[in-house]
LUMDRENMAR-80516 format. One line per 3 residues: number of its first residue (from 1); for each residue x, y, z of C-alpha. Coordinates in steps of 0.25 Angstrom, whole numbers. Layout:
NUM = X,Y,Z  ...
This chain:
1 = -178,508,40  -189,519,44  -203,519,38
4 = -206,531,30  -218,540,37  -227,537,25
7 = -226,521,27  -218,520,15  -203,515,13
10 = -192,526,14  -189,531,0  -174,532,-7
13 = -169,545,-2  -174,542,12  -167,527,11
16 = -154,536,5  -156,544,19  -156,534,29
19 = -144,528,22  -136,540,23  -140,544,38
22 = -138,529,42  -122,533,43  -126,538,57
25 = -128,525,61  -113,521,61  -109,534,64
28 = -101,537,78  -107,550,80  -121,548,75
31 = -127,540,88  -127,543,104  -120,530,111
34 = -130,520,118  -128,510,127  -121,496,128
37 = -134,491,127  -137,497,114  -124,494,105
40 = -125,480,103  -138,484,95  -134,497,88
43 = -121,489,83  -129,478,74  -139,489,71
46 = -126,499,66  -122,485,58  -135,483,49
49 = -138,497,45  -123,498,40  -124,485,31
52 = -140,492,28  -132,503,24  -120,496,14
55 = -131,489,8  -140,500,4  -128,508,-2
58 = -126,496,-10  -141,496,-14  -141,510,-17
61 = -126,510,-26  -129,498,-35  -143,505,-37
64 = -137,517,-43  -126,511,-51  -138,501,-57
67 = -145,515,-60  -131,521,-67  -127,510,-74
70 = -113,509,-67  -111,496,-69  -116,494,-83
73 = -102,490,-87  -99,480,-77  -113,473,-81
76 = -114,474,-97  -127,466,-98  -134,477,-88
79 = -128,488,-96  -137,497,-108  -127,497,-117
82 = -118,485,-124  -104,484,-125  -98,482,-140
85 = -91,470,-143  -76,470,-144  -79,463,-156
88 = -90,470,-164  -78,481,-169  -70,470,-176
91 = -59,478,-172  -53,465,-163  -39,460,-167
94 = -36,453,-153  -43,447,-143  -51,453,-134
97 = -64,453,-126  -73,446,-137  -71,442,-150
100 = -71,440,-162  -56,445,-163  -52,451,-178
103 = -38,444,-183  -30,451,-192  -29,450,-205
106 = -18,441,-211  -12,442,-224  -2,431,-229
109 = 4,437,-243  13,430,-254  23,435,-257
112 = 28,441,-244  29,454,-241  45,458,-244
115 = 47,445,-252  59,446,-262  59,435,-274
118 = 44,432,-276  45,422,-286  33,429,-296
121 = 24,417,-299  25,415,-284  9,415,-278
124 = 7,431,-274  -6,431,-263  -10,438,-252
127 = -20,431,-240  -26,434,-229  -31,428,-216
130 = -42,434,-206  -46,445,-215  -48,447,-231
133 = -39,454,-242  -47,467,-247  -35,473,-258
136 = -23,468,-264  -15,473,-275  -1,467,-280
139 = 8,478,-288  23,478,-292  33,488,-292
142 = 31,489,-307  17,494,-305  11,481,-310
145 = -1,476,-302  -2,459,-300  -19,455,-301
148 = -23,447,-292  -37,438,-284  -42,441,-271
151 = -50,429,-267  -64,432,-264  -61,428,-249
154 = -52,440,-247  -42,430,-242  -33,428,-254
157 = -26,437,-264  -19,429,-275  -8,437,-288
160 = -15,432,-303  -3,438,-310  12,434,-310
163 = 22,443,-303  33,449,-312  49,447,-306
166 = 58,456,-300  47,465,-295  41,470,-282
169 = 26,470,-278  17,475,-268  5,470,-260
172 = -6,479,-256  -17,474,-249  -29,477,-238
175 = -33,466,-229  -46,467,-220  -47,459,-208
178 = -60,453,-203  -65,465,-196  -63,473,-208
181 = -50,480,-205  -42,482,-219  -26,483,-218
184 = -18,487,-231  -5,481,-233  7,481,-243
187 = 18,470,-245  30,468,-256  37,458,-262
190 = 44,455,-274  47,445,-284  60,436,-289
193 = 69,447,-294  76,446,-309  89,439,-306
196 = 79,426,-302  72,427,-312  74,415,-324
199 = 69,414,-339  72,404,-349  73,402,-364
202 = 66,393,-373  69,385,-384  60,382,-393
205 = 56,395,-395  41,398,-396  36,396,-410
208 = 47,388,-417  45,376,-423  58,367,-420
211 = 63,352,-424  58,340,-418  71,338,-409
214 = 72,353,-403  73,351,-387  66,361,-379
217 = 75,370,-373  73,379,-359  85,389,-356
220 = 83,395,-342  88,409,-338  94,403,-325
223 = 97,390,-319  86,380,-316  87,373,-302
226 = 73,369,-302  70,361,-313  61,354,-310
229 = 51,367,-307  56,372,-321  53,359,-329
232 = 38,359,-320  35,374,-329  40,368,-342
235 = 30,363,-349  31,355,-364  19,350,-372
238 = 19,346,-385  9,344,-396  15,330,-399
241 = 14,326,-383  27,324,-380  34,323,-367
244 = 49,329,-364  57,330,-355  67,342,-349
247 = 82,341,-349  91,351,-342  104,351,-348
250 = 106,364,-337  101,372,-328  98,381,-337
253 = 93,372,-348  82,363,-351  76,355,-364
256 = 64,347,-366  62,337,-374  55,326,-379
259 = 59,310,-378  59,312,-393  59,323,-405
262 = 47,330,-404  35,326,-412  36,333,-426
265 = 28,346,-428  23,347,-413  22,359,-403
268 = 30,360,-391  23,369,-381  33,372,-368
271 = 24,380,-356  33,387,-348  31,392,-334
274 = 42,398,-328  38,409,-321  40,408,-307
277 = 47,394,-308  59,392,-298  72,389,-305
280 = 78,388,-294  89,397,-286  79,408,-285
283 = 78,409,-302  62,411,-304  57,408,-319
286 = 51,421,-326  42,416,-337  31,407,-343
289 = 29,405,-357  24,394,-367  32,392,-380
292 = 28,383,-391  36,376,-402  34,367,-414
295 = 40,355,-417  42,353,-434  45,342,-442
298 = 54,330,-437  69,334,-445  80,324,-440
301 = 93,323,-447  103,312,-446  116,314,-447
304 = 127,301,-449  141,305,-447  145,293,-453
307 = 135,291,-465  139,306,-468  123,309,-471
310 = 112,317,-465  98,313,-466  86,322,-464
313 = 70,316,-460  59,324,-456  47,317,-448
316 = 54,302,-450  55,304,-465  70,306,-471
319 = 72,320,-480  85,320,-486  98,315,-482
322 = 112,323,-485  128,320,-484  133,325,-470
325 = 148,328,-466  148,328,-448  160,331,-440
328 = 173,322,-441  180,313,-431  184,328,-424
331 = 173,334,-423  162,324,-425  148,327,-425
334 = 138,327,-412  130,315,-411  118,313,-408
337 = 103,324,-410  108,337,-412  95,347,-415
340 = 97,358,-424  97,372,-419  98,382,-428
343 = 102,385,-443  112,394,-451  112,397,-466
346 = 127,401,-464  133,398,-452  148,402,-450
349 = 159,392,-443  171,396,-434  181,384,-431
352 = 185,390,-418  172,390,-412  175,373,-412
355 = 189,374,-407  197,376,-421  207,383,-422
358 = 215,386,-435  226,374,-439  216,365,-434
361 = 212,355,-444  198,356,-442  198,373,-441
364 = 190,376,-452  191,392,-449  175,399,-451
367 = 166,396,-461  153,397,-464  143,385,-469
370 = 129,385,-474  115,379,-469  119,377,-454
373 = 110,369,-444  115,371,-429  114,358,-422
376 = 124,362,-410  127,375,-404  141,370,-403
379 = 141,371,-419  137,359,-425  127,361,-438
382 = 122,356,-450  128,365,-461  132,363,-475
385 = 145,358,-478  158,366,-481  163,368,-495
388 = 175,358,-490  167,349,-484  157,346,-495
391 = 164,334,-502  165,325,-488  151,328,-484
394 = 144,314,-485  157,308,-484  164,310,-472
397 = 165,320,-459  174,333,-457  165,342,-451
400 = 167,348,-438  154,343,-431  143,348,-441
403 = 135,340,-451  139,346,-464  128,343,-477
406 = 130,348,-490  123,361,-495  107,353,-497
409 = 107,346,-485  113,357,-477  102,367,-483
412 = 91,357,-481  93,354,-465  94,370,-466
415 = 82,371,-474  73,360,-466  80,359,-452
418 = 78,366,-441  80,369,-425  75,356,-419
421 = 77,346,-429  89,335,-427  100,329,-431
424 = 104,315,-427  120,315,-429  124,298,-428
427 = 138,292,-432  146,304,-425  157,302,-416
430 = 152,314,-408  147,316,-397  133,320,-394
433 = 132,336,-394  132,344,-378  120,345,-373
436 = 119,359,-373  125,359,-389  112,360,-396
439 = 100,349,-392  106,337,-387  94,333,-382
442 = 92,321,-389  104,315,-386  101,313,-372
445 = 93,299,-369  77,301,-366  76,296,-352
448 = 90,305,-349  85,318,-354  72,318,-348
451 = 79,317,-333  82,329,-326
């Protein structure tokens, strides 16, 4: 390079110069020819002020783009201004440059959405993974809205009322993922519908006061396959604490009972809890309740078909003792307990309804008789005599099953006797009575009636 005439070093602008005048060194036209002795020297000279030259261009571009701040973005540390974080907006649901990546919220509710046949004591919740529930609200078609708990997690949200049957309810709820972003939703279901659903009848009713020999008695509105489930949400207790034992005479029928009588002037307490119990075959039980009934005195009557008497004791201690006239060699009176069922002050007769017809010697047409105690729904009772029949009672047996007394004994079991109480028929020729003709009960052996 030249010396500037000052002593100094050539500034920029001059530099800039020399660079752009120093195309004539390689161009054709831009020198005279010289001799072979000369080229050898102007060839490596031509070679060093080209490379001079590529090198100072790149001097001078990198210089300006370092000035500009055109390459900023390739080098992010050297750059005035910082990038933002795929990650600071939260807005992330899959994976990307850097993390954290935001999942989506996942809801798991019970019933399912669109679900037919909810059994209504069923659980009724909603949940929710990666994120938290912010509203839910249960409501039926009828208008009727179900309460409920949201856990203070956020996570849960749990029914604290029953569901009703035959009825369709809606879900609406928001769930908020982890970044804050809320989503509504709403879902259907509905629950068993009214052909499934069972009920059943008790008997003692709640209230009454009943003999020591009275069976609980359960009827069911449908058939009972699971028995085992439905005995589970029966429960008896009484004040005397004696166990019992159920008996399914059918699948729609089931007693309980004691191994014996129940203790005189106790309470029987039977806790029901049916609702939502499976019957099995898609029948859903519709009810809880709790009835309670009370035990009276302890009133068992014997009657001897052969001694022709009936004797009364109440709590172990004898009463009173009355001539009886029982069925004949025909139509001989039911062996065995027979509980009494209900009472009649006049109760009307019909032949027929036994299978007598007239010109049969035993047809005795209709008639009616006075102080009748039902001991079998087949009609078996505890009446007062006929007018023809009062000279044989005590003396012999003509009746056509039923234990006839005469008018003070027939008036007193009336009078002091009621549903409950028993009659232990010995000395017949009969059989014992059907078990579903009155309460047979206690004519089946202990250790039999308590299996299933």
């Amino acid at each position: 390079m030249g010396h500037n005439p000052d002593g100094g070093h050539a500034d920029a602008s001059e530099r800039w110069d020399a660079f752009e005048h120093a195309d004539a060194f390689d161009h054709p036209d831009a020198a005279e020819p010289v001799d072979n002795g000369t080229a050898e020297h102007l060839d490596t000279a031509q070679t060093k002020r080209s490379r001079f030259r590529k090198m100072a261009w790149i001097v001078v571009v990198c210089l300006v783009a370092a000035l500009s701040g055109t390459f900023a973005a390739v080098a992010p540390h050297a750059a005035s201004a910082a990038i933002e974080s795929e990650g600071s907006s939260g807005e992330r649901s899959e994976a990307g440059a850097v993390l954290p990546v935001v999942k989506p919220a996942t809801v798991v509710a019970s019933p399912a959405s669109g679900a037919k046949q909810v059994n209504p004591a069923a659980p009724v919740t909603i949940a929710v993974k990666d994120g938290t529930l912010d509203r839910v609200s249960l409501t039926s078609t009828k208008g009727k809205t179900i309460e409920g708990g949201l856990t203070p997690d956020g996570l849960s949200w749990t029914a604290t009322t029953p569901l009703e049957f035959n009825t369709s309810y809606t879900f609406n709820y928001t769930v908020a993922d982890s970044a804050g972003r809320a989503t509504s939703k709403t879902q259907s279901f509905a629950t068993v519908s009214t052909q499934n659903e069972a009920d059943a009848a008790m008997y003692p009713l709640e209230g009454s006061k009943v003999g020591v020999a009275q069976p609980l008695q359960i009827t069911f509105s449908e058939p009972v396959v699971n028995k085992a489930a439905v005995e589970k949400a029966i429960t008896v207790t009484s004040t005397s604490g004696q166990a019992g034992a159920f008996h399914w005479f059918s699948d729609t029928m089931v007693r309980y009972r004691p191994e014996n009588f129940w203790a005189a002037n106790s309470t029987v307490t039977v806790d029901l809890k049916l609702f939502g119990v499976d019957f099995g075959n898609g029948q859903i039980g519709n009810f809880n309740k709790t009835n309670s009934f009370k035990i009276g005195d302890k009133k068992v009557a014997i009657a001897d078909a052969v001694a022709h008497t009936f004797t009364v004791s109440v709590n172990d201690q004898q009463v009173g003792e009355w001539p009886d006239t029982m069925g004949d060699t025909r139509f001989p009176s039911a062996r065995g307990y027979l509980v009494l069922m209900e009472k009649y002050r006049v109760e009307h007769m019909d032949a027929s309804t036994i299978g007598l017809k007239p010109g049969d010697p035993a047809y005795y047409g209709q008639l009616d008789v006075n102080y009748a105690t039902r001991l079998t729904p087949s009609g078996e009772f505890i009446h007062q005599a006929t007018d023809s029949a009062m000279p044989y009672i005590g003396v012999t047996n003509l009746s056509h099953g039923c234990i006839g007394l005469g008018p003070d004994g027939a008036k007193w079991v009336f009078d002091n006797m009621t549903t409950g109480d028993v009659v232990q028929v010995v000395n017949t020729e009969g059989d014992y009575a059907n078990f579903d003709d009155g309460f047979g009960d206690w004519n089946i052996p202990w250790a039999q009636y308590a299996k299933r």
